[in-house]
DRENTIVEX-904779 format. One record per residue (C-alpha): z, y, x; residue in one letter. Coordinates in steps of 0.001 Angstrom, whole numbers, plus 500000, padded with zeros to 6 digits. Layout:
BEGIN
Z, Y, X, A $
...
***
This chain:
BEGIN
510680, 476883, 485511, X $
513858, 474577, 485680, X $
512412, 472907, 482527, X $
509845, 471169, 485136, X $
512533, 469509, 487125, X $
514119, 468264, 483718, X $
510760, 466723, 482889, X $
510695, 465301, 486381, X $
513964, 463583, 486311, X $
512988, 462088, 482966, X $
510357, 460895, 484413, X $
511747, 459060, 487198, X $
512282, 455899, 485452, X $
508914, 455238, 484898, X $
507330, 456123, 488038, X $
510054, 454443, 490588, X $
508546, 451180, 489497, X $
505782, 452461, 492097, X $
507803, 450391, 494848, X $
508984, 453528, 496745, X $
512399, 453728, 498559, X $
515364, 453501, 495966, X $
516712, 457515, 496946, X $
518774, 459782, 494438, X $
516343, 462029, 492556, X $
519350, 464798, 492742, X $
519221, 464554, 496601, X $
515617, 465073, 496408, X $
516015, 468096, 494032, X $
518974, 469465, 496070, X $
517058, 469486, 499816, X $
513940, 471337, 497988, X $
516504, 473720, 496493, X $
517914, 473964, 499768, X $
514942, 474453, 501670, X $
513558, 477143, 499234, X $
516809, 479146, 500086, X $
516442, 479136, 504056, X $
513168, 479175, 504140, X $
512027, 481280, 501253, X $
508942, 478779, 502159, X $
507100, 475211, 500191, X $
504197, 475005, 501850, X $
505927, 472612, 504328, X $
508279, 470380, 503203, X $
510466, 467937, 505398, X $
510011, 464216, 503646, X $
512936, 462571, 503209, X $
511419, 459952, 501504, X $
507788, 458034, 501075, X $
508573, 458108, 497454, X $
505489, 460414, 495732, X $
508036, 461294, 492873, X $
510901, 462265, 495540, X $
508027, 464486, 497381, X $
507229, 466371, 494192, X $
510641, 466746, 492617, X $
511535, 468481, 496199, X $
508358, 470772, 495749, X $
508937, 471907, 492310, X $
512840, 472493, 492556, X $
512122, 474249, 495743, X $
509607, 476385, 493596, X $
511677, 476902, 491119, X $
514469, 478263, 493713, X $
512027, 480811, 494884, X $
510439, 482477, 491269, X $
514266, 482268, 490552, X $
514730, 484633, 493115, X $
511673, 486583, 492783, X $
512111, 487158, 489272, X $
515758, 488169, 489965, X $
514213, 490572, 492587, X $
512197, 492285, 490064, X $
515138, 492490, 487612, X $
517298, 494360, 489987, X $
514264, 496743, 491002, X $
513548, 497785, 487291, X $
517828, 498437, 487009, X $
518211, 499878, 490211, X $
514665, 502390, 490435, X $
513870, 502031, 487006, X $
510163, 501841, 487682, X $
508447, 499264, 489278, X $
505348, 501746, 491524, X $
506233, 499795, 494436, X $
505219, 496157, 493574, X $
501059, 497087, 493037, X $
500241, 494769, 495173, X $
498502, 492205, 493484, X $
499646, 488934, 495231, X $
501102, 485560, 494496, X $
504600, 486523, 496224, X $
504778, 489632, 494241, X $
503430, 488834, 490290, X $
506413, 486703, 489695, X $
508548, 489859, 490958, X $
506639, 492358, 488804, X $
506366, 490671, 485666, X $
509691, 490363, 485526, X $
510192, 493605, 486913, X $
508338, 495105, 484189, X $
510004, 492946, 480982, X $
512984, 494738, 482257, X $
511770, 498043, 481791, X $
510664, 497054, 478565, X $
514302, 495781, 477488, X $
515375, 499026, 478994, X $
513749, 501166, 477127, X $
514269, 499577, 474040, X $
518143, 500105, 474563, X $
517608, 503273, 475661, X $
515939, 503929, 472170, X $
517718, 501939, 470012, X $
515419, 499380, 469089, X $
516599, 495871, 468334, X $
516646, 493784, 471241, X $
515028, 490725, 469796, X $
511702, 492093, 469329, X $
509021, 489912, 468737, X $
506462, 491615, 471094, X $
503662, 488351, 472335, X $
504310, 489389, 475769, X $
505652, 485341, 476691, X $
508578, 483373, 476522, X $
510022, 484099, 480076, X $
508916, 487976, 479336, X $
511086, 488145, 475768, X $
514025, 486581, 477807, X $
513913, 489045, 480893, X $
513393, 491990, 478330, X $
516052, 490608, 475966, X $
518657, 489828, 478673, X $
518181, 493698, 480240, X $
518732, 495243, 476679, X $
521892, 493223, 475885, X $
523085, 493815, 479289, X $
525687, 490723, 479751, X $
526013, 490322, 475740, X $
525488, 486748, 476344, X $
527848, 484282, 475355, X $
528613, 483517, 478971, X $
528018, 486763, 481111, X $
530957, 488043, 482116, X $
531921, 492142, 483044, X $
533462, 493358, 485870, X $
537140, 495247, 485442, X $
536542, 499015, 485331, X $
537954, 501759, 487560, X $
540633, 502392, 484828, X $
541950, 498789, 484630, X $
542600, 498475, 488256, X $
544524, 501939, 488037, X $
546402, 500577, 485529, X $
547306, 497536, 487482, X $
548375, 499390, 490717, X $
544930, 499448, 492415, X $
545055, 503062, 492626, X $
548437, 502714, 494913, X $
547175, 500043, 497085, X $
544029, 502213, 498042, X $
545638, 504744, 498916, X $
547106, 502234, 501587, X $
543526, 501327, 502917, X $
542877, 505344, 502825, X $
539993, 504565, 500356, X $
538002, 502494, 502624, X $
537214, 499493, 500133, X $
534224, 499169, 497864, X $
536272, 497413, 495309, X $
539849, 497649, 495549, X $
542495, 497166, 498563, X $
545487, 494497, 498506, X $
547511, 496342, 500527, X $
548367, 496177, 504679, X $
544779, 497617, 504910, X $
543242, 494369, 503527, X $
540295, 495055, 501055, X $
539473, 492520, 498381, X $
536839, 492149, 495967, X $
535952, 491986, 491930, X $
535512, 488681, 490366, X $
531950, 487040, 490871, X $
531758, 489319, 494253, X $
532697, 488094, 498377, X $
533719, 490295, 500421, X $
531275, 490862, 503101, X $
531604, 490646, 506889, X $
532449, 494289, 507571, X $
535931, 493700, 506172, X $
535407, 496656, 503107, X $
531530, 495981, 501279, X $
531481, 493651, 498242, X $
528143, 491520, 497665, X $
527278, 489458, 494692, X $
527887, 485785, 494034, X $
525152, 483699, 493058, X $
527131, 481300, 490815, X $
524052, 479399, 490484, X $
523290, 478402, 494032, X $
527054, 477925, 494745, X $
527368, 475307, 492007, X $
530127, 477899, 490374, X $
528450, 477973, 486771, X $
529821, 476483, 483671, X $
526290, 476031, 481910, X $
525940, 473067, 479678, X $
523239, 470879, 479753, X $
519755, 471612, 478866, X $
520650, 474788, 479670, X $
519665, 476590, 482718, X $
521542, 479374, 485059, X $
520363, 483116, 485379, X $
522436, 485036, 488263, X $
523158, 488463, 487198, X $
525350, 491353, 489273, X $
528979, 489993, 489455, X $
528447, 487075, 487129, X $
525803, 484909, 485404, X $
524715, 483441, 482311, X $
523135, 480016, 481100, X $
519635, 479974, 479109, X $
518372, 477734, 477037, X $
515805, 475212, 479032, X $
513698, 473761, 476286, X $
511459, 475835, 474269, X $
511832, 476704, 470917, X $
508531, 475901, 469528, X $
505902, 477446, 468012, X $
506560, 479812, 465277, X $
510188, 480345, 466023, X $
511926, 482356, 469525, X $
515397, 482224, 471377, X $
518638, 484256, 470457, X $
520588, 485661, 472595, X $
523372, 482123, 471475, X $
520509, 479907, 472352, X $
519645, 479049, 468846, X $
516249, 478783, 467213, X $
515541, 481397, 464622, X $
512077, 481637, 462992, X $
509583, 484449, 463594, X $
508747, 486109, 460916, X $
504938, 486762, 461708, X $
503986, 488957, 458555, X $
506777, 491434, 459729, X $
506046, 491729, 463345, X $
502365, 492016, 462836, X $
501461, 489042, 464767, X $
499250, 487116, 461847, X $
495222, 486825, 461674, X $
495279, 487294, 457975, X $
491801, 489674, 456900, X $
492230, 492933, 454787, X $
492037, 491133, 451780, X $
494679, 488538, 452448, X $
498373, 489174, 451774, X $
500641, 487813, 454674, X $
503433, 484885, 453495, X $
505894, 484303, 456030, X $
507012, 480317, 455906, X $
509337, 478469, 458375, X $
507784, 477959, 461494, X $
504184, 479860, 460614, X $
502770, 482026, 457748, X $
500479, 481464, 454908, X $
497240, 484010, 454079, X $
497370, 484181, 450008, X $
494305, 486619, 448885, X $
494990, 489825, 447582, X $
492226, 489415, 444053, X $
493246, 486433, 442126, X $
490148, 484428, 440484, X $
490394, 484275, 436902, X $
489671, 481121, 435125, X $
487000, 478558, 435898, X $
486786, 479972, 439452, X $
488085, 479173, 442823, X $
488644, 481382, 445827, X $
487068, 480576, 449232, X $
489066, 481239, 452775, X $
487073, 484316, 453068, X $
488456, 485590, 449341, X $
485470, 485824, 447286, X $
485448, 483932, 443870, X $
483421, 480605, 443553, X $
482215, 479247, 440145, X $
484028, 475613, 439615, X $
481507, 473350, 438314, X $
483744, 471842, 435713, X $
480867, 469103, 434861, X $
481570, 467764, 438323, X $
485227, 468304, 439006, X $
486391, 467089, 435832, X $
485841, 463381, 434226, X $
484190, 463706, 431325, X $
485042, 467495, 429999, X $
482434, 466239, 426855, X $
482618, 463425, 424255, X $
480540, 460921, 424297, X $
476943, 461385, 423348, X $
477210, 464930, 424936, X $
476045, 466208, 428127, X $
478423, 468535, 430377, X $
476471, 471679, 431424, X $
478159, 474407, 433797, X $
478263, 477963, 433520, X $
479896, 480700, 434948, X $
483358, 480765, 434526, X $
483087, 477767, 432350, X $
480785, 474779, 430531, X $
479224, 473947, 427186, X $
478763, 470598, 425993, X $
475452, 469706, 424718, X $
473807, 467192, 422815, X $
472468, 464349, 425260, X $
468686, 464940, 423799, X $
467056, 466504, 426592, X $
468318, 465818, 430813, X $
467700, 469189, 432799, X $
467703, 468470, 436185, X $
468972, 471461, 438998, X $
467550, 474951, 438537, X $
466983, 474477, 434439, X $
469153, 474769, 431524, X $
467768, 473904, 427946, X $
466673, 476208, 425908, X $
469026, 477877, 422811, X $
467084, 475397, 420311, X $
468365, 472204, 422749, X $
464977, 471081, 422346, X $
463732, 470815, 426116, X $
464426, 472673, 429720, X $
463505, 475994, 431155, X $
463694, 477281, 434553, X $
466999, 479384, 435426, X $
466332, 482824, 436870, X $
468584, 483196, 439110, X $
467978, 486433, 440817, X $
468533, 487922, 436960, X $
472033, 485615, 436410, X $
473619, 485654, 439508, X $
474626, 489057, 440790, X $
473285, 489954, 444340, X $
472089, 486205, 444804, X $
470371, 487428, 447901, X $
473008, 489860, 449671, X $
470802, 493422, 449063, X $
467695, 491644, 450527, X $
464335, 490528, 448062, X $
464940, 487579, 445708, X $
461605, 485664, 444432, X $
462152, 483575, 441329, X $
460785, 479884, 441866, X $
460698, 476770, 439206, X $
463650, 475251, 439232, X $
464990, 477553, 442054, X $
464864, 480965, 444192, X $
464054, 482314, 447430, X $
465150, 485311, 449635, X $
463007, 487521, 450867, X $
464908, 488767, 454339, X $
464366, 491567, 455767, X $
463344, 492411, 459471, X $
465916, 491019, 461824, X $
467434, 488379, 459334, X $
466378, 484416, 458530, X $
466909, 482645, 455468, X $
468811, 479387, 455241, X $
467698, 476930, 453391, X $
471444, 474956, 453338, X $
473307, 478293, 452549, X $
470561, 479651, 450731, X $
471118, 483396, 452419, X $
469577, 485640, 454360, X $
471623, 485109, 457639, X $
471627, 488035, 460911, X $
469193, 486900, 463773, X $
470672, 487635, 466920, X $
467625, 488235, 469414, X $
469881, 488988, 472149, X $
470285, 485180, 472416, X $
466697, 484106, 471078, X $
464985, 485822, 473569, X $
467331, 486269, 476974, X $
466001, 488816, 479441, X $
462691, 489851, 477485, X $
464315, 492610, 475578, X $
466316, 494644, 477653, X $
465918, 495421, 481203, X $
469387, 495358, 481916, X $
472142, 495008, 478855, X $
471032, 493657, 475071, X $
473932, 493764, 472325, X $
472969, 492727, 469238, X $
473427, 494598, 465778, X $
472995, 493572, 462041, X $
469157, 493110, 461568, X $
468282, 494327, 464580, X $
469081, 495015, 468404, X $
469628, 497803, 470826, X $
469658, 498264, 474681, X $
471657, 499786, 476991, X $
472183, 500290, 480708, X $
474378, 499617, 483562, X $
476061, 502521, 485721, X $
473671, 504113, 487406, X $
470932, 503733, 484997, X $
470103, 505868, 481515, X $
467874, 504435, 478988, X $
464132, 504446, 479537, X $
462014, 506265, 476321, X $
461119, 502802, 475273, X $
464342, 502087, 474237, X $
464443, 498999, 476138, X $
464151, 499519, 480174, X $
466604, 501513, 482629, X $
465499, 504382, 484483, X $
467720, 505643, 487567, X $
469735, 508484, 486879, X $
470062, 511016, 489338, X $
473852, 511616, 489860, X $
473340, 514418, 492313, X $
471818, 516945, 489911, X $
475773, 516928, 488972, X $
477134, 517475, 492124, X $
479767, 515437, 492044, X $
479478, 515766, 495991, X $
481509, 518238, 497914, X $
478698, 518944, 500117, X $
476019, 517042, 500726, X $
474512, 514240, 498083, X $
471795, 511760, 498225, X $
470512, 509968, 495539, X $
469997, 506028, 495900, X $
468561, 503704, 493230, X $
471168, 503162, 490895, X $
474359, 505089, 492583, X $
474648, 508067, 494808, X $
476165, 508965, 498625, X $
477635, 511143, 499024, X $
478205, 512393, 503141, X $
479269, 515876, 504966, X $
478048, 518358, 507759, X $
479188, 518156, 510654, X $
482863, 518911, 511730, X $
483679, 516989, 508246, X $
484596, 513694, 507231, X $
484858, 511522, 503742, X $
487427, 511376, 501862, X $
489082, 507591, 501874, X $
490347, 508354, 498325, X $
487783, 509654, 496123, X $
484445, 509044, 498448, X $
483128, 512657, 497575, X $
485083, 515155, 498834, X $
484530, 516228, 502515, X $
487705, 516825, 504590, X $
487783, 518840, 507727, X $
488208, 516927, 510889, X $
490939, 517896, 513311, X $
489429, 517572, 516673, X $
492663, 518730, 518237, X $
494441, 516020, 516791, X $
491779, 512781, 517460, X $
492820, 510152, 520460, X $
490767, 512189, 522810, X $
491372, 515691, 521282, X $
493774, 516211, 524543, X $
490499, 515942, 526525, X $
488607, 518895, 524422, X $
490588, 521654, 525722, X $
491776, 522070, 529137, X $
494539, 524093, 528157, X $
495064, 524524, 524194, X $
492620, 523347, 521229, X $
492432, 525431, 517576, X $
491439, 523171, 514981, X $
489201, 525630, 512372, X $
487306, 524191, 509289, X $
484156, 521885, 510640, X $
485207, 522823, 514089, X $
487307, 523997, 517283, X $
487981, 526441, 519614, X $
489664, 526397, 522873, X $
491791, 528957, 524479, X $
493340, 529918, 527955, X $
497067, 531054, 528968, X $
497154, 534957, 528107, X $
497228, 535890, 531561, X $
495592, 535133, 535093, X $
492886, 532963, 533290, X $
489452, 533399, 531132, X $
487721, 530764, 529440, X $
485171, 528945, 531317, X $
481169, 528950, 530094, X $
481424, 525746, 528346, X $
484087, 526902, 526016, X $
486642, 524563, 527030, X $
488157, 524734, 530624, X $
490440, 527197, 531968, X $
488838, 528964, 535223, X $
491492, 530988, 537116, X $
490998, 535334, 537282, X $
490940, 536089, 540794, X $
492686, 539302, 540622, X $
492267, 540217, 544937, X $
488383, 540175, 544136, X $
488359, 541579, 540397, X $
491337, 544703, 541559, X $
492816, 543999, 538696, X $
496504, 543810, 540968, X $
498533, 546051, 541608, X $
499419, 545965, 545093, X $
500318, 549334, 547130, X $
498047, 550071, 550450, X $
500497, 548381, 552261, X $
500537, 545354, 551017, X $
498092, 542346, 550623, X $
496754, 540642, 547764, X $
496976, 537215, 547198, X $
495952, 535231, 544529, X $
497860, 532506, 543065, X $
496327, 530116, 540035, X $
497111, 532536, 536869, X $
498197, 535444, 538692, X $
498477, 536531, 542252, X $
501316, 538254, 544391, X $
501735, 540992, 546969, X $
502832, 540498, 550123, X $
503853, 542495, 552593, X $
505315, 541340, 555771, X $
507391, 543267, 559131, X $
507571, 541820, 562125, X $
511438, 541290, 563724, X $
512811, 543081, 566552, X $
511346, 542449, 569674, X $
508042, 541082, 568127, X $
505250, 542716, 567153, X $
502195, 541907, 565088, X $
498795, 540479, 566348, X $
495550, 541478, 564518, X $
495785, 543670, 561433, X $
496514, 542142, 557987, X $
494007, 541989, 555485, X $
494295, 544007, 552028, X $
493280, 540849, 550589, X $
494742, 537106, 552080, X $
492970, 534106, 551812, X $
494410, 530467, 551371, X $
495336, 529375, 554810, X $
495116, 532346, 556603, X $
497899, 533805, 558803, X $
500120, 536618, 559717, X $
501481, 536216, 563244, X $
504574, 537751, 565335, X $
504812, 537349, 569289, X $
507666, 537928, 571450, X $
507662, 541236, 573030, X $
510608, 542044, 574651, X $
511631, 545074, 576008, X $
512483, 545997, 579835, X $
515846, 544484, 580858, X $
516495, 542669, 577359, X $
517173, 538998, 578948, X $
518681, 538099, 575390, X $
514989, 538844, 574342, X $
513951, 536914, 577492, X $
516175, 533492, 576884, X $
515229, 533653, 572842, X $
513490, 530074, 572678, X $
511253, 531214, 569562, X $
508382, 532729, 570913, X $
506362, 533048, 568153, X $
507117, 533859, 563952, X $
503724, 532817, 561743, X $
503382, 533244, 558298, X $
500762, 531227, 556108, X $
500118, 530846, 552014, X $
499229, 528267, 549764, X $
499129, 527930, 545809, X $
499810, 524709, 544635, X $
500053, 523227, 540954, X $
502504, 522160, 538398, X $
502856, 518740, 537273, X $
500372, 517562, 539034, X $
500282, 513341, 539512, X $
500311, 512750, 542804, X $
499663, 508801, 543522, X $
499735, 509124, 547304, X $
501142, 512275, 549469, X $
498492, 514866, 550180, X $
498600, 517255, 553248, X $
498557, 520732, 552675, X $
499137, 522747, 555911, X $
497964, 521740, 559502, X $
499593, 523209, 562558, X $
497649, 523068, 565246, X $
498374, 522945, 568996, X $
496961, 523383, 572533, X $
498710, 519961, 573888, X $
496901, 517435, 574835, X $
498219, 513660, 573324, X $
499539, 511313, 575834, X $
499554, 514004, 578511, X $
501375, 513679, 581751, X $
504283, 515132, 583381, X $
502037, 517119, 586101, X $
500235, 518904, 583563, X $
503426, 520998, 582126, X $
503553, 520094, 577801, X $
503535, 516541, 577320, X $
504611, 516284, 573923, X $
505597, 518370, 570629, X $
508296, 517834, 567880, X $
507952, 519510, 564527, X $
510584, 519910, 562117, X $
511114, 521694, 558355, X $
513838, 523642, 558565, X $
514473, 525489, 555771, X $
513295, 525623, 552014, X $
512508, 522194, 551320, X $
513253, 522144, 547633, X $
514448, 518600, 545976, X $
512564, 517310, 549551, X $
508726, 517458, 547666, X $
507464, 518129, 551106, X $
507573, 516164, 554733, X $
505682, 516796, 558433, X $
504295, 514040, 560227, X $
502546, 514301, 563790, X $
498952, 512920, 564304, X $
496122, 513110, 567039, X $
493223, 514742, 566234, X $
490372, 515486, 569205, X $
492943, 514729, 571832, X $
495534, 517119, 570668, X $
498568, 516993, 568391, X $
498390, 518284, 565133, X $
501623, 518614, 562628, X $
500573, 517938, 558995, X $
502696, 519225, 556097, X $
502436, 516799, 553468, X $
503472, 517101, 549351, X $
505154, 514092, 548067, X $
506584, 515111, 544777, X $
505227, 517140, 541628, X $
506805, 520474, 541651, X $
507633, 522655, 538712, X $
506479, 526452, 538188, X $
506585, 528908, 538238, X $
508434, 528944, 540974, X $
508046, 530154, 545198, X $
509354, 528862, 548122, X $
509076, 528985, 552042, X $
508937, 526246, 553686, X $
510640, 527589, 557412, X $
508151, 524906, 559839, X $
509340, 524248, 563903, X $
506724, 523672, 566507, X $
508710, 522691, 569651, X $
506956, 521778, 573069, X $
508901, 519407, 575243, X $
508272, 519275, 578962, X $
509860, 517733, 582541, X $
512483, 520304, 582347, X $
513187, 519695, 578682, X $
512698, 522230, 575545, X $
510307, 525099, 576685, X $
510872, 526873, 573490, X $
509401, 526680, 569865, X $
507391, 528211, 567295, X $
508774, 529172, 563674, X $
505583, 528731, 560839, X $
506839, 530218, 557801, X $
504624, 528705, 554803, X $
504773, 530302, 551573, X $
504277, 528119, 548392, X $
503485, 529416, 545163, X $
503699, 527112, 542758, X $
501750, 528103, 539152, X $
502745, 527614, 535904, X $
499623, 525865, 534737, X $
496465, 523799, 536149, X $
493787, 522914, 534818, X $
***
């Protein structure tokens, strides 16, 4: 990577006679470096200059900054985790982070089993030099190791700690200052050390063409320019040659020998030709035609003809031309047979004798060539595209054979696709359906399929869906492919649709257990009996119900006894009692009235007519102040309305002690005490 921006600098010469602005090519180099550090971003560089060459050294040194970086990211992952599972990913931020990543493991492990660190493994140059650097960790000539625990005992570290009680990352310098390693800073919480990237600060002592690598606590300088091909990097940035037989890494066939040479490798074959032959790349042994390659193998007067292995010189009588020989007496020419003198002329297929020559006969599948004179492989996969396989045609030696895509299983024909029917191997949890060429798989209902493998069914947990606190009114049971609802244990039964709550109304069911004496009243889940006495000089009008009602009342008059003026002056002339269940929780967005007490005075009456108004107060039991009593007119008369303004909390009971108070001429003619019990429930629904 920084070998680009050495290319671009040498370049600069040449393409600054463009007529762009005269600007350092360092400056340019330095903002892009710059900018790749702030912004971890190149997609929009700041111009500093109209210059083209300025604009594209900035890109590629900011570029560089950020694979730098990357790659040094994927370096400390493989050291720190020792795996790299969390960079799958597949994007263009994350390969550079990977790769490297990964090289590092490799270098690791090699350490970690004692192979050699310079491996010749054709993974890539930047790949050999990760790998190598992690498996020498810091051998390089110009890494540098941090001082050890034991060092900085020995030098009085231990004593200074113990004056910053231990606090310090690295070591302490005493008056409970902490200080850090070399190639470390001292970060802002006064006691953390971070690295030093020598090679952003400028702090490196690389030479040049040689480029900086940060590493923890120090650095080292690499080589820029490559090597070549045919030879790698040491760890001292010379070039040493690879030795390609060894490693593995040459093309040479089974019957080659490999011969390493400086820079590449040689293929010498394995049989060695004997005399008058030569040996072809492929290794076989070729006659040499000494007649042609030599000048004038014969005296004069004598005619050069070749055989195998060698020649014979002849009298110059009789001229045979290609395909004859003269006979033993030299007297004139006769056809060569050459499917008798040459062994396997025709490679296993038919060979037909011919004056003056030979033919093959091929076999099915194969086509003689006139030039090469063989019977050469057709491949009718290419001939004939698409008319001899339905889907997939590979060819073979002679011949050809079909096959078929996923999905698919070869037709009796041999040549088209039939579908196959995946299901018949349930490889559904539940429910499959075959389609041409694949399968679906789906589930019943209450079930759902699986993201990961596509054919498993997984329950589905109504209860916990965005509306599965809208099945159940009071609690949902998730059960495979389904639900059920259920109600509080006591003082409610579930409702006919299986999902709400209905309250037990134990005053009509007699499933309470209140005494003859007292009344029944139901309260939501539950109910409570109630049994009320009249005070001293009052007594009771109407009888009281074995079973109360919402609303209804229980009322004490004033009846005083002969001569009892204390009785007489008493301004309450009346004690009421009333009952009301009310919720928990429950969202009230305006106040709603709960309790009206009604009255026999006309609204806006007048003096002559006795009651002209009426005052009515809480006095007593208004809990956390969740209720209030305002007056209205309703038909001409006043009416007090109890009102809830606040969400109570049950279980719970309270009385709420009301005043009705009649004002006339002479002032207060006495009052009227409503005591209203509220029950509050634990639940609603």
């Amino acid at each position: 990577m920084a070998l680009r921006v050495a290319l671009l600098f040498s370049l600069f010469g040449v393409l600054l006679g463009q007529g762009a602005e005269q600007i350092s090519m360092e400056d340019c180099c330095k903002n892009g470096q710059k900018h790749g550090t702030d912004h971890e971003d190149c997609a929009s560089l700041p111009l500093i200059s109209e210059s083209t060459t300025c604009r594209i050294v900035q890109e590629q040194c900011c570029v560089t900054v950020l694979e730098d970086k990357m790659c040094t990211n994927g370096i400390n992952i493989a050291k720190d985790q020792g795996a790299c599972d969390s960079l799958f990913t597949n994007t263009c931020d994350t390969k550079t982070t990977k790769m490297c990543c990964d090289c590092c493991t490799l270098g690791k492990t090699a350490h970690e089993l004692g192979l050699p660190c310079d491996h010749n493994l054709s993974v890539g140059h930047q790949c050999n030099l990760v790998s190598r650097a992690c498996c020498v960790e810091g051998a390089t000539a110009h890494q540098r190791e941090l001082p050890n625990k034991d060092e900085t005992t020995e030098n009085g570290d231990s004593a200074l700690n113990n004056q910053c009680n231990g606090k310090c990352a690295h070591r302490c310098v005493g008056n409970d200052t902490c200080a850090c390693f070399k190639g470390y800073k001292l970060k802002p919480d006064g006691k953390s050390c971070e690295d030093i990237n020598e090679c952003l600060v400028g702090a490196s002592n690389c030479r040049g063409g040689e480029r900086c690598i940060n590493t923890e606590g120090s650095f080292r300088c690499q080589r820029e320019v490559s090597c070549g091909t045919g030879y790698e990097l040491t760890d001292s940035n010379n070039c040493k040659d690879i030795d390609e037989c060894e490693t593995g890494i040459h093309n040479c066939g089974p019957q080659f020998q490999c011969q390493n040479t400086q820079g590449s490798f040689r293929c010498l074959p394995k049989v060695q030709c004997g005399s008058g032959f030569i040996q072809d790349a492929l290794g076989n042994c070729i006659d040499i035609n000494e007649c042609v390659s030599q000048t004038g193998p014969c005296n004069r007067g004598q005619i050069c003809v070749n055989t195998v292995g060698s020649y014979t010189c002849q009298r110059n009588s009789v001229n045979c031309g290609r395909g004859y020989h003269l006979n033993e007496e030299g007297t004139r020419c006769v056809d060569i047979d050459e499917c008798k003198t040459t062994e396997n002329v025709c490679g296993g297929h038919a060979c037909l004798n011919m004056l003056g020559s030979y033919r093959c006969e091929c076999e099915a599948g194969y086509m003689f060539n006139s030039i090469t004179r063989l019977c050469e492989d057709v491949n009718e996969c290419r001939h004939y595209p698409g008319r001899l396989c339905a889907h997939k045609c590979e060819n073979t030696l002679g011949s050809y054979k079909c096959s078929c895509t996923t999905g698919f299983t070869l037709a009796a024909d041999g040549r088209n696709c039939d579908d196959l029917n995946e299901c018949e191997s349930t490889p559904c949890s539940q429910e499959c359906a075959n389609v041409y060429g694949s399968y679906q798989c789906y589930c019943r209902r209450g079930y759902q399929l699986s993201d990961l493998d596509g054919t498993t069914c997984e329950d589905i947990d109504e209860c916990a869906l965005p509306t599965g606190g809208h099945i159940c009114s009071y609690r949902c049971h998730n059960t495979p492919g389904s639900f059920h609802c259920s109600c509080p244990v006591n003082g409610y039964t579930l409702a006919v649709n299986g999902r709400s709550c209905q309250d037990i109304d134990e005053c009509v069911t007699g499933s309470h257990t209140c005494t003859e004496n007292q009344s029944c009243f139901n309260v939501q889940g539950g109910f409570r009996c109630l049994s009320f006495e009249c005070p001293n000089n009052y007594r009771r009008v109407g009888e009281t119900a074995a079973r109360l009602e919402r609303s209804e009342v229980v009322r004490c008059v004033k009846s005083c006894q002969p001569n009892n003026i204390a009785c007489v002056l008493d301004p309450t002339h009346s004690v009421s009692h009333t009952f009301i269940s009310l919720p928990t929780f429950r969202e009230l967005p305006r106040p709603e009235e709960i309790v009206f007490l009604r009255t026999t005075v006309p609204a806006y009456g007048s003096y002559n007519f006795g009651s002209y108004d009426v005052k009515f107060d809480i006095l007593e039991g208004n809990v956390d102040n969740a209720f209030d009593i305002i007056k209205r007119v309703e038909n001409g008369l006043y009416v007090g309305i109890v009102r809830q303004v606040k969400p109570l909390i049950g279980p719970a009971m309270t009385v709420l002690k009301l005043s009705m108070r009649n004002l006339t001429i002479q002032g207060d003619s006495g009052h009227n005490i409503v005591n209203v019990h509220v029950f509050v429930s634990e639940f609603w629904f």
